[in-house]
N, C-alpha and C positions, 0 to 999 in steps of 0.2 A: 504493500500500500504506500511506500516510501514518494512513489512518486506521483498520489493524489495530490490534488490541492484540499488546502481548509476546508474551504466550504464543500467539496465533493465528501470529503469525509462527515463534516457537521448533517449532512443530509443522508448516509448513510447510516450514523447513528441515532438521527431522526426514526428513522424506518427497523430501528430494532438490532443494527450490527453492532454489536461489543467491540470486537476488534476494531473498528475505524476509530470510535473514542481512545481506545488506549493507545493508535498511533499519533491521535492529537494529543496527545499526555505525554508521550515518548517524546515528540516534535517541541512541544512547548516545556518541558522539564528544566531546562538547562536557565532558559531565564527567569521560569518561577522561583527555583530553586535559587538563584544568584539573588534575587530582589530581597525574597525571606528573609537572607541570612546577613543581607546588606541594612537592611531596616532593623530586624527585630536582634540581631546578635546572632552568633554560634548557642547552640543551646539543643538541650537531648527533644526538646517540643517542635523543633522544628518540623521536624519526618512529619509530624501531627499534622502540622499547620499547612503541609505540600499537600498533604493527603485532601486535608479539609478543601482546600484552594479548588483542585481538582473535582471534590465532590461536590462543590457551590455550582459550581460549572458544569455540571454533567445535568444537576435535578433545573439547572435555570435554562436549558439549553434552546429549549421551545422559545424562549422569550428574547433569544440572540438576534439583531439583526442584521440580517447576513449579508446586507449593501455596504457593512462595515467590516475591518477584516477584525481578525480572531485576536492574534496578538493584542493588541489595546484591550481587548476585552479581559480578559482574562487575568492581563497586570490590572486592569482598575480592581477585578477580584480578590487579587492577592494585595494589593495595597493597601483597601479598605479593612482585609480580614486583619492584616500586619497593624494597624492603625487600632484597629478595635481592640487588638489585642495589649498593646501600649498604654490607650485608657486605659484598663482593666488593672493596671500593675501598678503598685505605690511605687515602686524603685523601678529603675530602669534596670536590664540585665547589660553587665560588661560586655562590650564586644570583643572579640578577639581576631585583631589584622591577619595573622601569621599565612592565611593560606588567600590573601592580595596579592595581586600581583604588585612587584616594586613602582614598574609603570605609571598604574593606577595612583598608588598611593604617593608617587612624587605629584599628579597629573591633582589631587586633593589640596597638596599643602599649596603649589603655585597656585590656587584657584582663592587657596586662603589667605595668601600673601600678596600685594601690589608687587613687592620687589623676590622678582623670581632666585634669587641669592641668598634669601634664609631660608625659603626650600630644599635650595640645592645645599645648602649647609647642613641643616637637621638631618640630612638624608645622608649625611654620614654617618648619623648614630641613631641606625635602628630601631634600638629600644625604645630612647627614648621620642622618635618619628612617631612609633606605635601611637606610644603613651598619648601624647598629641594629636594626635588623627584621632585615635578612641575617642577620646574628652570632647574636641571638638562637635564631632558630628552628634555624639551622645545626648549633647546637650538642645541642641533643636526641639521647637517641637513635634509631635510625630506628622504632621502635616508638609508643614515645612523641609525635613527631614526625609521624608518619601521621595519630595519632588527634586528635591537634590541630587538625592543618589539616580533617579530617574534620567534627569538631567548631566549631570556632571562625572558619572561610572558607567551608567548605561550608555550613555548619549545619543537617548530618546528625542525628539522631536519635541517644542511647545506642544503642538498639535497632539502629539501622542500622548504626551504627559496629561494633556487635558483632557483626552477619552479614559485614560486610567484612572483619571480622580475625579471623574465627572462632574469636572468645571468650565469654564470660559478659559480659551484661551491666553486670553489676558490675565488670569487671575494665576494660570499657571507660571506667567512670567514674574509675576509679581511674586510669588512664593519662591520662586529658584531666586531672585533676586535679593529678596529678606534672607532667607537661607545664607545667601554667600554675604553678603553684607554683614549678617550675625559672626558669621563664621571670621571673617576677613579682622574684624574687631576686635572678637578674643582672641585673635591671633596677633593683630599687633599689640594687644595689652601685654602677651607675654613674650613678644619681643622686646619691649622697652621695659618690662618689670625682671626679666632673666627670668632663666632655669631655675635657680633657687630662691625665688620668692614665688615662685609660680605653681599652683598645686595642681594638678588635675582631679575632678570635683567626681 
């Protein structure tokens, strides 16, 4: 079935084929799975949360529609679910960077920094890179923080970002833009306050 499209699948599972939903789950896996673990942290609930992502999607599927493609659909599912799940929580769970790509995570701090040279400098010393990327994005809130990573790791589309969080377009920019803006802030605080006055929270 590999070389269906979405919707020939979406319609085959309409009509009662199992197998075409679970190659849309096979096909769309990689980015659910990246989103979850970028939003809500590494954590043993995750598997729960891919699971669930895909079963919201499976019982809603009648109500898909299908002049829009799948992808956006699917991350507003996961987004929403990641989100809801974030209320729910007094504490935030720790993220853990270790399995980002270095790329990625240089591709964060420049994003958080005006001057791409304290990037390239923290990024000498990984650990504490980590410590500072965790903190930073940690601290958004889950809104804000979705469209970010949506934005700035994924490198989703306004347009996309806004079928995922089923908003206006505009309101998605506004959010990746608050987002980086927060971010960009607490990062010059702790440029000018140093490493060691500087905690991460």
């Amino acid at each position: 079935m590999a070389e269906l499209t979405d919707t020939t699948l979406i319609d085959l599972t309409l009509k009662g084929d199992e197998s075409a939903f679970a190659e849309l789950a096979r096909r769309h896996h990689p980015t659910v799975w990246r989103t979850i673990h970028r939003i809500m942290g590494m954590s043993a609930d995750n598997e729960d949360a891919l699971q669930e992502v895909f079963l919201r999607a499976y019982t809603s599927l009648r109500r898909f529609d299908q002049k829009y493609p799948f992808g956006p659909w699917i991350a507003r599912i996961t987004t929403n679910y990641c989100i809801d799940q974030l209320r729910r929580k007094k504490t935030r769970r720790t993220m853990l960077w270790a399995e980002m790509p270095e790329r990625e995570l240089e591709q964060l701090l420049n994003t958080m920094s005006r001057n791409g040279d304290s990037g390239s400098a923290l990024a000498q010393n990984p650990e504490k890179y980590e410590r500072i990327a965790m903190s930073l994005l940690q601290q958004l809130k889950p809104k804000y923080k979705s469209a970010f990573v949506l934005r700035e790791l994924e490198g989703n589309s306004y347009e996309e970002i806004a079928r995922a969080h089923g908003i206006s377009e505009i309101t998605a920019r506004v959010r990746v833009s608050r987002a980086r803006a927060e971010i960009q802030k607490r990062f010059r605080r702790y440029v000018s306050e140093g490493a060691r006055k500087w905690k991460p929270r």
